[in-house]
N, CA, C and O of each residue as an XYZ file, in Angstrom:
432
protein
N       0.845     -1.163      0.000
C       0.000      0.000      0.000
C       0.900      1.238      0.000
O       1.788      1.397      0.837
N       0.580      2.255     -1.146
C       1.351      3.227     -0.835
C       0.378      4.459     -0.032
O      -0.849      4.555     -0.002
N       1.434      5.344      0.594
C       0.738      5.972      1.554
C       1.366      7.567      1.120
O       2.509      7.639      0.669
N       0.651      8.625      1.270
C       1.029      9.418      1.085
C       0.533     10.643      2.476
O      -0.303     10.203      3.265
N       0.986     11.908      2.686
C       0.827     12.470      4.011
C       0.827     14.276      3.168
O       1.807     14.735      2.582
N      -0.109     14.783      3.286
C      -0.158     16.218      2.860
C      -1.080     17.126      3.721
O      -2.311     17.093      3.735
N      -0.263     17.941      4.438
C      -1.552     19.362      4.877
C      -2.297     18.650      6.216
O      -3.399     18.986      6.650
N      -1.475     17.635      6.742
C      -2.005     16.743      7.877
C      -3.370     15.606      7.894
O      -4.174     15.216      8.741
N      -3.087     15.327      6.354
C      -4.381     14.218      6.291
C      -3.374     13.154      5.348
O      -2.458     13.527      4.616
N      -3.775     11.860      5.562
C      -3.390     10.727      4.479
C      -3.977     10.290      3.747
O      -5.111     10.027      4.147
N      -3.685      9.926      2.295
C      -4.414      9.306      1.599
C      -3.722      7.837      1.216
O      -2.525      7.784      1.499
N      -4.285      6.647      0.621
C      -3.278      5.605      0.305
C      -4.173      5.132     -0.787
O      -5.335      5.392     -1.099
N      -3.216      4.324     -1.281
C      -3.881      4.183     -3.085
C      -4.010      2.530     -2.534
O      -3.508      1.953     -1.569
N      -4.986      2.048     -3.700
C      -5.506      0.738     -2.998
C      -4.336     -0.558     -3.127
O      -3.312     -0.358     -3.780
N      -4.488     -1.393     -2.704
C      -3.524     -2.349     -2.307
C      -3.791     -2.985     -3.542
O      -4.846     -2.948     -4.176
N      -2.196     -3.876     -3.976
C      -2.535     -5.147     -5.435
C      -1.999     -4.001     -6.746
O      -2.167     -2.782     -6.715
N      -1.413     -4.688     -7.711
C      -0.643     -3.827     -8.618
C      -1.588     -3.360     -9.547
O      -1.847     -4.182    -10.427
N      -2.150     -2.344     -9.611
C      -2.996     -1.131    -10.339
C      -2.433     -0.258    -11.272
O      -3.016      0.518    -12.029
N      -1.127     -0.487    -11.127
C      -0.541      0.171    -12.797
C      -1.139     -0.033    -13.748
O      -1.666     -1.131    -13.930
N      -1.219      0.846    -14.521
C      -1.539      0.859    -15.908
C      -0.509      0.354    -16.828
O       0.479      1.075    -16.964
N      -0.551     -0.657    -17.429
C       1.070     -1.207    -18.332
C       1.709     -2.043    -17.575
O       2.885     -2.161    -17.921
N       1.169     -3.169    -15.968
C       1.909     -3.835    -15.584
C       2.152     -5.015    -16.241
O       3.171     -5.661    -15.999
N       1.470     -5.313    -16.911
C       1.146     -6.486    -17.719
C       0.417     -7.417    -16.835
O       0.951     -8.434    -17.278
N      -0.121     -7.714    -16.230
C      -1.368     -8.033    -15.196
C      -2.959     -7.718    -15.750
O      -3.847     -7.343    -14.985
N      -3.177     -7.955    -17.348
C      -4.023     -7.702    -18.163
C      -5.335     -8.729    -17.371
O      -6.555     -8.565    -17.411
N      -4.542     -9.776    -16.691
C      -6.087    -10.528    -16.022
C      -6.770    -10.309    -15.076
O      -7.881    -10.718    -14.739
N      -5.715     -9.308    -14.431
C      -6.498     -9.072    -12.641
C      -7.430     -7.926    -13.118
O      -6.968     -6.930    -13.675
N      -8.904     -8.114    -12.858
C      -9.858     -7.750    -12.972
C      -9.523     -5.883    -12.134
O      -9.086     -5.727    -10.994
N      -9.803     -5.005    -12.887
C      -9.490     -3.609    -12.686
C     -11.146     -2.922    -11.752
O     -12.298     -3.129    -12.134
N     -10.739     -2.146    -10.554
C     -11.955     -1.953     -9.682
C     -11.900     -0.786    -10.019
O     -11.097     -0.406    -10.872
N     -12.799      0.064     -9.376
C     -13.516      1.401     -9.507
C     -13.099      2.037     -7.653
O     -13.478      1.521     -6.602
N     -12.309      3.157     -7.820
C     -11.951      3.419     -6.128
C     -12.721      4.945     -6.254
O     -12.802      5.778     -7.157
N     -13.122      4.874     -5.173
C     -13.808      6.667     -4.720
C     -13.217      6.987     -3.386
O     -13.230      6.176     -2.460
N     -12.680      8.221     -3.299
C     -11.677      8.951     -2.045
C     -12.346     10.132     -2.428
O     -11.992     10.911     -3.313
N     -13.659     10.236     -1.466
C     -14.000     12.218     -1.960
C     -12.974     13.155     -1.051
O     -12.786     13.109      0.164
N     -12.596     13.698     -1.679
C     -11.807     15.407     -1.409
C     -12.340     16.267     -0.757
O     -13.177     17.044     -1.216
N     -11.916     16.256      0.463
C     -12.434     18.024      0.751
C     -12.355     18.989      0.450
O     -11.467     19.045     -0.400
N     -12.996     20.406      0.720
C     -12.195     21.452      0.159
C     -11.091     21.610      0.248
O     -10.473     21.145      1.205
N     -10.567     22.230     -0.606
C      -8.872     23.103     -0.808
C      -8.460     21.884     -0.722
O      -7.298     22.144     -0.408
N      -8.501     20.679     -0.757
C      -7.102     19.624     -1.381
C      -7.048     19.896     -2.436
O      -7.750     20.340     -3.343
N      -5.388     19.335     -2.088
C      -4.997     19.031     -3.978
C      -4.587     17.903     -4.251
O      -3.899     17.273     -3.448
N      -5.017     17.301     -5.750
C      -4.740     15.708     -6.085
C      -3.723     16.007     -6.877
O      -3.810     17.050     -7.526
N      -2.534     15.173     -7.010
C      -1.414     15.404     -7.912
C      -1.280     13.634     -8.572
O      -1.097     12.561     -7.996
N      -1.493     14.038    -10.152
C      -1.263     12.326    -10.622
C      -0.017     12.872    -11.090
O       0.225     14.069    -11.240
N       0.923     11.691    -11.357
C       1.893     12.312    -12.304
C       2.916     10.695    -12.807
O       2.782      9.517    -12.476
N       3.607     11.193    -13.449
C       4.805      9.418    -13.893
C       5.663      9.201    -13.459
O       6.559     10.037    -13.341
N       5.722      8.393    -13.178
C       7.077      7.236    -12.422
C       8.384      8.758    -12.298
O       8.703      9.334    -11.258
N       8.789      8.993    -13.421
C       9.732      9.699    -14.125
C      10.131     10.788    -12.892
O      11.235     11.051    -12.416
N       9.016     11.223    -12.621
C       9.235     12.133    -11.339
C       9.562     11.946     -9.980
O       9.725     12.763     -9.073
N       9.619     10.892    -10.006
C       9.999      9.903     -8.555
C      11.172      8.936     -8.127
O      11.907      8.716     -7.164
N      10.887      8.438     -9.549
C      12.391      7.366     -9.653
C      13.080      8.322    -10.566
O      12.832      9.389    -11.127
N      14.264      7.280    -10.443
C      15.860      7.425    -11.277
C      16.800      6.321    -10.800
O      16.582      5.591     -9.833
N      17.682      6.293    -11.454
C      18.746      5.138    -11.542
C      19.299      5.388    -10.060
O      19.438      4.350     -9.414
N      19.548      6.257     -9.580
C      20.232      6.527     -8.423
C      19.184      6.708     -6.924
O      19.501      7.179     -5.831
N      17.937      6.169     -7.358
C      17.139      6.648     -6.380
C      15.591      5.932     -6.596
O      14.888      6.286     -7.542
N      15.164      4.951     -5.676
C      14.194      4.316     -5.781
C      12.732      4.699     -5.760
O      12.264      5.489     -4.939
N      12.207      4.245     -6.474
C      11.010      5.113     -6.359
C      10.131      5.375     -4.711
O       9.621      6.376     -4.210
N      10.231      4.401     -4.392
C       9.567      4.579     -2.698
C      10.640      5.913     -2.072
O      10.049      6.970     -1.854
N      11.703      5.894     -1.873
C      12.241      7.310     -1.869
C      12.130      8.630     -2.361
O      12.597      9.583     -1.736
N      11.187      8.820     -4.087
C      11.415      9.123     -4.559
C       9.694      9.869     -3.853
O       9.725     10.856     -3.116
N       8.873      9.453     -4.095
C       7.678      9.101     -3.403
C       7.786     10.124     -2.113
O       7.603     11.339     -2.185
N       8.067      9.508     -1.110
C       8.488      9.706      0.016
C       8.780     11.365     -0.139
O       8.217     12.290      0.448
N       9.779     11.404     -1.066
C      10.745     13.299     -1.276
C       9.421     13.897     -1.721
O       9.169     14.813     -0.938
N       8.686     13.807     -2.425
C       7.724     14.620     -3.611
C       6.357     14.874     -1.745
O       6.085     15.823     -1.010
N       5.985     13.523     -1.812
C       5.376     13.719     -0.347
C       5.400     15.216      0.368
O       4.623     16.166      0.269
N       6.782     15.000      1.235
C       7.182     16.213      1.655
C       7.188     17.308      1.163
O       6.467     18.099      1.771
N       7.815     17.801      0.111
C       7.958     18.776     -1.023
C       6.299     19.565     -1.499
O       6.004     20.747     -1.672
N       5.457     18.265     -1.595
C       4.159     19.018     -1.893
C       3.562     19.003     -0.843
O       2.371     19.135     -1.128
N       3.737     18.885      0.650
C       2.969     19.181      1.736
C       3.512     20.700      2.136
O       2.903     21.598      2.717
N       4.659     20.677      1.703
C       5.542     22.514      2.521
C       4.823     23.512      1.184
O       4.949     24.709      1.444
N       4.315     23.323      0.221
C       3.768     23.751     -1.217
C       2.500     23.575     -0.954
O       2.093     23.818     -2.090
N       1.410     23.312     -0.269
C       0.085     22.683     -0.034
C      -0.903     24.017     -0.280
O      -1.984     24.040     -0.869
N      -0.454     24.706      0.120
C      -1.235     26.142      0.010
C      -0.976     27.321     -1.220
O      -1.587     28.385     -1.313
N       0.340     26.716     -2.331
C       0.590     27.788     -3.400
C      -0.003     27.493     -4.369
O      -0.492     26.367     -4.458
N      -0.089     28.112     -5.041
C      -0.831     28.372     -6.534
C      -0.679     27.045     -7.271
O       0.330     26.359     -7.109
N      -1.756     26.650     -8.146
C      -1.489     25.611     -8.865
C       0.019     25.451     -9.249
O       1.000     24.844     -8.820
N      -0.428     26.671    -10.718
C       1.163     26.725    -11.473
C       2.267     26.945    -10.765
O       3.337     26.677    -11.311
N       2.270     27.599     -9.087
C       3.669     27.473     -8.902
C       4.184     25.879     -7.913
O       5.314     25.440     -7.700
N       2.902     25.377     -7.514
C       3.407     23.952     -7.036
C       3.665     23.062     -8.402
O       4.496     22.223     -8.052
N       3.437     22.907     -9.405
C       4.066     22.498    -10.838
C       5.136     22.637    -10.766
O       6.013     21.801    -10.546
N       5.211     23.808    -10.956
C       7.007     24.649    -11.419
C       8.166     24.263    -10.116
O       9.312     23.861    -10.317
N       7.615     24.472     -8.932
C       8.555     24.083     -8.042
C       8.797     22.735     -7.662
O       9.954     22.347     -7.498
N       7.671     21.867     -7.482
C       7.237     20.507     -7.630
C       8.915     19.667     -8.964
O       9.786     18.848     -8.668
N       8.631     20.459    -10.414
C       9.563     19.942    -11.246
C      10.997     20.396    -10.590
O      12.022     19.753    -10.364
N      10.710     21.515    -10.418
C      12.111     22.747    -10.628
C      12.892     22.241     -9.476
O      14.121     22.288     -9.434
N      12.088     21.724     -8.481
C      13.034     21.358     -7.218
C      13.686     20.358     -6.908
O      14.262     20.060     -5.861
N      13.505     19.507     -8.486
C      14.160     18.467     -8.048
C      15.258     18.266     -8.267
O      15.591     18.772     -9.339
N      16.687     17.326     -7.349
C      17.454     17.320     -7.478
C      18.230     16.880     -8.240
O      19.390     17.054     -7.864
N      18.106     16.271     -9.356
C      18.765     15.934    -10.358
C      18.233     15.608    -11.927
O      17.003     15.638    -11.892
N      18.610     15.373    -12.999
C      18.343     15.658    -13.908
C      17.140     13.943    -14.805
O      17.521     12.788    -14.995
N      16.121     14.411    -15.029
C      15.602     13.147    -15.010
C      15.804     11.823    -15.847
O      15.519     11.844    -17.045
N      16.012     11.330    -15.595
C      16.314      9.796    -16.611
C      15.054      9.229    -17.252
O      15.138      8.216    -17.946
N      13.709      9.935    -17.019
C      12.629      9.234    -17.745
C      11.831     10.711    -17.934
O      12.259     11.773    -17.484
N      10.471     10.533    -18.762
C       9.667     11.505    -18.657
C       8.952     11.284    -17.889
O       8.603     10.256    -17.309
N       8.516     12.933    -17.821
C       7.811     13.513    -16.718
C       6.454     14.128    -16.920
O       6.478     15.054    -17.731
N       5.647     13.945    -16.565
C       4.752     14.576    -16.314
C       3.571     14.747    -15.249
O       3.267     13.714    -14.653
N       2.925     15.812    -14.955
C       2.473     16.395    -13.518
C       1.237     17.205    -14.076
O       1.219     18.116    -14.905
N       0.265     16.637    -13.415
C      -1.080     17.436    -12.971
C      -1.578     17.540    -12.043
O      -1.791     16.442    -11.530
N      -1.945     18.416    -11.439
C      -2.635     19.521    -10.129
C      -4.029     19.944    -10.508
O      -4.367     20.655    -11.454
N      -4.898     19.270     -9.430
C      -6.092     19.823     -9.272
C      -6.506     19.888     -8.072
O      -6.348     18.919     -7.329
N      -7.216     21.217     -7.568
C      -7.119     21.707     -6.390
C      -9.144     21.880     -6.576
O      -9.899     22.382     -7.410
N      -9.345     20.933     -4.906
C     -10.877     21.030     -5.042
C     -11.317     22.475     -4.684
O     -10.734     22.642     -3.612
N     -11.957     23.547     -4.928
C     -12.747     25.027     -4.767
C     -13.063     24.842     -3.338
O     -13.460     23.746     -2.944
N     -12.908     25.879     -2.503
C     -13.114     25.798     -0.590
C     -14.911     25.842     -0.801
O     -15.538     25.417      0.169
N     -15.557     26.223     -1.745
C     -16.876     25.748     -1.794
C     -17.855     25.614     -3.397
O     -18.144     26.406     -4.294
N     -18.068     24.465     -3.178
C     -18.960     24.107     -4.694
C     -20.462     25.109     -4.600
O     -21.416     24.958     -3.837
N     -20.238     26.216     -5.738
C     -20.949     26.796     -5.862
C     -22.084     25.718     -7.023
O     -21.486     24.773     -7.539
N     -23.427     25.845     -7.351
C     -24.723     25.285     -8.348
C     -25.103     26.724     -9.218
O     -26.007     26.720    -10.053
């Protein structure tokens, strides 16, 4: 189970290999719901940003964790930019990162 820690709440992604591309084409794929409160933010993003040859992804995980909990309250585009910009070394895979931040109230 991976676990993640932001803004003093946890979320964890469901247990059993759920990659997309594991090659595990038989294990029957479920439907997960985690509603959001206001002002969270969900960040999906690729491997690329986490791992590297020199650095495992559960570490990698772990760094981004931290990094977007001290960032929890800035602007979309600048938790992106700093999110990429801060990382420490140069990436060995691609990258990519999306941010969506739930509205502090759903207006009708």
């Amino acid at each position: 189970m991976r676990t993640g820690r932001c803004a003093g709440r946890t979320a964890t992604a469901p247990e059993g290999d759920w990659r997309p591309g594991s090659g595990a084409r038989t294990i029957p794929r479920f439907t997960h719901e985690y509603p959001l409160p206001p002002s969270s933010t969900l960040l999906l993003f690729t491997d690329g940003l986490v791992e590297s040859r020199n650095r495992d992804i559960d570490t990698g995980l772990t760094a981004l964790a931290g990094h977007a909990a001290r960032l929890a309250t800035a602007p979309l585009p600048q938790l992106c930019a700093d999110l990429v910009a801060g990382h420490d070394q140069a990436f060995d895979d691609d990258v990519a990162l999306l941010a969506l931040r739930i509205p502090d109230s759903l207006r009708s």
